[in-house]
Residue frames as qw, qx, qy, qz and C-alpha x, y, z in Angstrom:
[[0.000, 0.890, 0.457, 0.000, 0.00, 0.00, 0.00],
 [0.376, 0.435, 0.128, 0.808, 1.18, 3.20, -1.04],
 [0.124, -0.640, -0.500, 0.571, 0.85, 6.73, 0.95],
 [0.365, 0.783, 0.339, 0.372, -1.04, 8.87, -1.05],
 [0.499, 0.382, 0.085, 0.773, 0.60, 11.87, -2.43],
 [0.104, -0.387, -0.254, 0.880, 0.46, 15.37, -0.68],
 [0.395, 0.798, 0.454, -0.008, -2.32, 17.34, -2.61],
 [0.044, 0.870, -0.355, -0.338, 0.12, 20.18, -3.15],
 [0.299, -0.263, 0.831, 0.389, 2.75, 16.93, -4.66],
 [0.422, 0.462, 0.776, -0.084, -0.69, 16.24, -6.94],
 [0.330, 0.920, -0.014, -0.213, -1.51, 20.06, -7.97],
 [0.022, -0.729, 0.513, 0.452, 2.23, 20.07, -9.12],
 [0.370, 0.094, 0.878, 0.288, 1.97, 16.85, -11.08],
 [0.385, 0.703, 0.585, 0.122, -1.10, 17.65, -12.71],
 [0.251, 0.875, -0.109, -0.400, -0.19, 21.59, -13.53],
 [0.433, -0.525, 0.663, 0.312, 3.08, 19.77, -15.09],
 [0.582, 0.346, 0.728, 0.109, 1.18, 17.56, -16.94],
 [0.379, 0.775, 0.478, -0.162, -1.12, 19.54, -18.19],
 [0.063, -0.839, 0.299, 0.450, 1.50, 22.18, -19.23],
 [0.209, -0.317, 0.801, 0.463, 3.89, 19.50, -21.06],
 [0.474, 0.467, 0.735, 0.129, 0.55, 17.83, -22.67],
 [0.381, 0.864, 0.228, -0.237, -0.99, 21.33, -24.12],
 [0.081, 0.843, -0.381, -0.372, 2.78, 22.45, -25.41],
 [0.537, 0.033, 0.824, 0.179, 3.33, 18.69, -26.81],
 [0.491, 0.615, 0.600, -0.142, -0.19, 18.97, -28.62],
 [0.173, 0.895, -0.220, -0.347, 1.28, 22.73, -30.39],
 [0.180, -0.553, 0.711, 0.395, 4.37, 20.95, -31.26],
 [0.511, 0.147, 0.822, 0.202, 2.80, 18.24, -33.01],
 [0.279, 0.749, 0.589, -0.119, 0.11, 19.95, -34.46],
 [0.366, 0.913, 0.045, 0.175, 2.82, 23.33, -35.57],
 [0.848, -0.190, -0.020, 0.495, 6.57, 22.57, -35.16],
 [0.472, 0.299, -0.032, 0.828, 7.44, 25.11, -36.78],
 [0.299, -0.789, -0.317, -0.432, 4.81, 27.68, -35.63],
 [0.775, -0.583, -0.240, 0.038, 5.53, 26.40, -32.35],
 [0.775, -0.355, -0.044, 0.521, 9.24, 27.12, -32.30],
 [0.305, 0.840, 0.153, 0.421, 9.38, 30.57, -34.07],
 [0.392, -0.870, 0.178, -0.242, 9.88, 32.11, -31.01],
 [0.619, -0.568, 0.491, 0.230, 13.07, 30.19, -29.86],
 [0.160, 0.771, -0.501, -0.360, 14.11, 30.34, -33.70],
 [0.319, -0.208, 0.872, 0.308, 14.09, 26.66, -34.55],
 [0.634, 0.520, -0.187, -0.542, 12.84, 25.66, -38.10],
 [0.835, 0.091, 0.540, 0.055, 12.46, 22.71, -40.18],
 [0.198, 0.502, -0.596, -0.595, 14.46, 22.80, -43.68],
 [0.444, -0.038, -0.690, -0.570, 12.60, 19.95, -45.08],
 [0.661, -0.355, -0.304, -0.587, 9.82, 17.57, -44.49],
 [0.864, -0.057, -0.458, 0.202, 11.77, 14.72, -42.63],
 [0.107, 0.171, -0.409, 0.890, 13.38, 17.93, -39.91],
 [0.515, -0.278, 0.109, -0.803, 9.60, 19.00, -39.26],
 [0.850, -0.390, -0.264, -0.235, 8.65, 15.15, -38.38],
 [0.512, 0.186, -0.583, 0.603, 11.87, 15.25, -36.31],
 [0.021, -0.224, 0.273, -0.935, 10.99, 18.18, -34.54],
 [0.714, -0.214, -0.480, -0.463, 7.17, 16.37, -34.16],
 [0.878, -0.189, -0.436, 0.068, 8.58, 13.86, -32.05],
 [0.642, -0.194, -0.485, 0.561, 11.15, 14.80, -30.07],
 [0.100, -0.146, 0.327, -0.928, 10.02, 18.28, -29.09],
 [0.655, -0.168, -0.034, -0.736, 5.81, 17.77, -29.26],
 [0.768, -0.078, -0.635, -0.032, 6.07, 13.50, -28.71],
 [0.402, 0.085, -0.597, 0.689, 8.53, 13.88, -25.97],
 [0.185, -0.133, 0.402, -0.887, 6.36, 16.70, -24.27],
 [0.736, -0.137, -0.270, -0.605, 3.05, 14.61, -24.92],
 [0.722, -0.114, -0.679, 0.072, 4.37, 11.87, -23.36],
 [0.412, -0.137, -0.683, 0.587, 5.55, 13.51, -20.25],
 [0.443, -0.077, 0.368, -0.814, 2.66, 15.32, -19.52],
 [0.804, -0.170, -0.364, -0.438, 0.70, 12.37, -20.12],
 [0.765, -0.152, -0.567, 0.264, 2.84, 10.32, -17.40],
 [0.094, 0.027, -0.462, 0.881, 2.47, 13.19, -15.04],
 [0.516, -0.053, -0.397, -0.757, -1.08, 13.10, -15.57],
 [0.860, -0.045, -0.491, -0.133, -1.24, 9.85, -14.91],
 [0.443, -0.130, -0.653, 0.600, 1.04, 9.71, -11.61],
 [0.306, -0.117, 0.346, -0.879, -0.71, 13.02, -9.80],
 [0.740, -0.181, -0.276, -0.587, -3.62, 10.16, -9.76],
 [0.928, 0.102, -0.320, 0.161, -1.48, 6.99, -9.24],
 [0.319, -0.912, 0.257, -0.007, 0.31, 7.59, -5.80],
 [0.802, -0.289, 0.352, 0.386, 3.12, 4.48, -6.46],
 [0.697, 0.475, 0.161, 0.513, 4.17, 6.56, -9.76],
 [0.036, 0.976, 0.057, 0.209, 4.17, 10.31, -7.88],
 [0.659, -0.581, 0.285, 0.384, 7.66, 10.27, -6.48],
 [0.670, 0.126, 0.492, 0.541, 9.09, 8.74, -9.61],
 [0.343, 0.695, 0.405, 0.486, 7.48, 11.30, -11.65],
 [0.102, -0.967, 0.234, -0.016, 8.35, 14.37, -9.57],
 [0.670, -0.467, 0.443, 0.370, 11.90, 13.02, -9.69],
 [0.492, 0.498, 0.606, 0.377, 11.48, 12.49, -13.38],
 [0.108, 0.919, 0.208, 0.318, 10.27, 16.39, -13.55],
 [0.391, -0.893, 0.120, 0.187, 13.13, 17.56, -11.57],
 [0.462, -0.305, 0.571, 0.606, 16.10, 16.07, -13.69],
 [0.494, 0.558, 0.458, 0.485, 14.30, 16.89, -16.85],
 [0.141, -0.968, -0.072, -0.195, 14.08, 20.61, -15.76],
 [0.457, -0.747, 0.306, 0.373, 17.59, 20.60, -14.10],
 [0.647, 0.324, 0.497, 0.479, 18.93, 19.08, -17.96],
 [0.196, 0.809, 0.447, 0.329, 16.95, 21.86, -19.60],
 [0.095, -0.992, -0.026, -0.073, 18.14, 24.75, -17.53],
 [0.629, -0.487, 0.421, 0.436, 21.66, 23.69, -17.19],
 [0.399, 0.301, 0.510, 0.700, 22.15, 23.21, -21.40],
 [0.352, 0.827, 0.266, 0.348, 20.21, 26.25, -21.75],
 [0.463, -0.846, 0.089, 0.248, 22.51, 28.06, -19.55],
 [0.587, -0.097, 0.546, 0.590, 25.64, 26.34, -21.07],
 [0.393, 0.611, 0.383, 0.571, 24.04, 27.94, -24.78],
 [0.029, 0.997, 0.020, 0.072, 23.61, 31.10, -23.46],
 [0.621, -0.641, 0.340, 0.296, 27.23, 31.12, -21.95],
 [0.695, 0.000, 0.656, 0.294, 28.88, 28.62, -24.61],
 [0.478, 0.306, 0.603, 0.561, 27.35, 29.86, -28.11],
 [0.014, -0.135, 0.041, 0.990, 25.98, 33.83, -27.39],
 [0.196, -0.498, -0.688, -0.490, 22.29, 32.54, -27.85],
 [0.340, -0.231, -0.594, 0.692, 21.24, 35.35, -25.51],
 [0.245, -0.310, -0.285, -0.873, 17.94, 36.98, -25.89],
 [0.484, -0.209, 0.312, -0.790, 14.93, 37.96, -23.45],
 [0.866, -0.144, -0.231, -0.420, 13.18, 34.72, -24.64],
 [0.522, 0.308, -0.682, 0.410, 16.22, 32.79, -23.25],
 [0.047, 0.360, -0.314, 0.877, 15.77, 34.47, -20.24],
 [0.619, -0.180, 0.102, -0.758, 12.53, 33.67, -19.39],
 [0.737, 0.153, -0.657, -0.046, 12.77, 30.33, -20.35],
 [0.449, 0.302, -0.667, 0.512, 15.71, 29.98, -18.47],
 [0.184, -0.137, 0.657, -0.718, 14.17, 31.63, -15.02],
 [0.751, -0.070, -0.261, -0.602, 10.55, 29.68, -16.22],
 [0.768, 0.035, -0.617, 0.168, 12.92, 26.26, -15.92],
 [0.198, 0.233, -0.760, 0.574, 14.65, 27.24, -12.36],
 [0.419, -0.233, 0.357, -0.802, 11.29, 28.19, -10.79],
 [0.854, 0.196, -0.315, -0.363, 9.68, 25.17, -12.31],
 [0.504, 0.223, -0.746, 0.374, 12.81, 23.03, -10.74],
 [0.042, -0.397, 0.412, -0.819, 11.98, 24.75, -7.32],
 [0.677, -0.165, -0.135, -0.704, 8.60, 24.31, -7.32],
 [0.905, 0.068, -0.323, -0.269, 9.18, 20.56, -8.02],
 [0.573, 0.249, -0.679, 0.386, 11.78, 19.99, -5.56],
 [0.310, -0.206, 0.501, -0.782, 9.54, 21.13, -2.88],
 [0.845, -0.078, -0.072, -0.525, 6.45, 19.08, -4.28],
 [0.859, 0.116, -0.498, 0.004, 9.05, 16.02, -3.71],
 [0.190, 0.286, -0.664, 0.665, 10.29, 16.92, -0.69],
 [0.584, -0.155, 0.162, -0.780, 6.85, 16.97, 0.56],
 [0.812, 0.147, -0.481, -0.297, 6.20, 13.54, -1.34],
 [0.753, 0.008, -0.621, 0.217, 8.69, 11.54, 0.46],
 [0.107, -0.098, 0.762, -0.631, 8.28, 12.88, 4.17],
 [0.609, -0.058, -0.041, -0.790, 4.59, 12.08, 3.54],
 [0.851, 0.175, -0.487, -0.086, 5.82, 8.51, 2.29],
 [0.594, 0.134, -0.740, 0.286, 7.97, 7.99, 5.14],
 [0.351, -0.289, 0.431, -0.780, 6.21, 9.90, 7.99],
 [0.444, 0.135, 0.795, -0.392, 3.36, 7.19, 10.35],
 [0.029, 0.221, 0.934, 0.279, 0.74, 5.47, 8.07],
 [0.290, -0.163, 0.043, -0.942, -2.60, 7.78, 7.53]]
C-alpha cells in the first residue's frame, strides 16, 4: 500500500502535466509555428517530423505520465523526480548555450528563469512527497 501523495505533490503533477501535454499537442500539431519564437525551423519535411517527435512526442508523453502519476500515488515520487532532472537538464544546457554559443535573448531568459522556478517548485512538491511517504501510516 502506497501513501497517497500530498495534494500540493498532486496540484504540481497535474499543472506539469497539463502544461507538457498542451505544449506537446502545439508541437505536433505546428513545429514550426511552435518554435518561431526560440528560432528553430524545419528545412525539409523529414526535420519538421523530427521536430514532431522529439520536441511535441517527448512533451506529450511527459505530460501524459504526469497526468497519470498526480492520480497513481506508487508513480508520484518517480514522476516528480522524473520532472526535476528533466528541468535541471533543460536549464543547465540552456545556460551552457547562453554562456557557450551567445544565444542570448529575453526569450532565453525567461525560459531559463521559467525552468529554475519550475525546478523549485518541483523539488519542494518532492520533498513533501517523500516525508509524507515515510512519515506514520494515515
Amino acid at each position: 500500500m502506497h501513501t497517497p501523495l500530498p495534494r500540493a505533490s498532486r496540484i504540481v503533477l497535474a499543472f506539469d502535466g497539463v502544461a507538457y501535454l498542451a505544449l506537446g499537442l502545439w508541437l505536433v500539431a505546428d513545429p514550426t509555428g511552435g518554435l518561431a519564437g526560440v528560432q528553430v525551423t524545419a528545412l525539409t519535411p523529414v526535420g519538421e517530423t523530427e521536430l514532431r517527435a522529439m520536441y511535441g512526442g517527448l512533451e506529450v508523453g511527459l505530460g501524459l505520465f504526469g497526468l497519470h502519476a498526480a492520480r497513481n500515488a506508487a508513480l508520484g515520487i518517480g514522476a516528480l523526480w522524473a520532472n526535476v532532472y528533466v528541468l535541471a537538464g533543460l536549464a543547465t544546457a540552456r545556460a551552457a548555450g547562453v554562456l557557450l554559443g551567445g544565444g542570448d535573448a529575453p526569450i532565453m531568459r525567461a525560459l531559463l528563469a521559467f525552468e529554475l522556478v519550475s525546478l523549485a517548485v518541483n523539488i519542494w512538491a518532492l520533498r513533501a512527497a517523500r516525508a509524507a511517504a515515510s512519515g506514520p501510516p494515515a
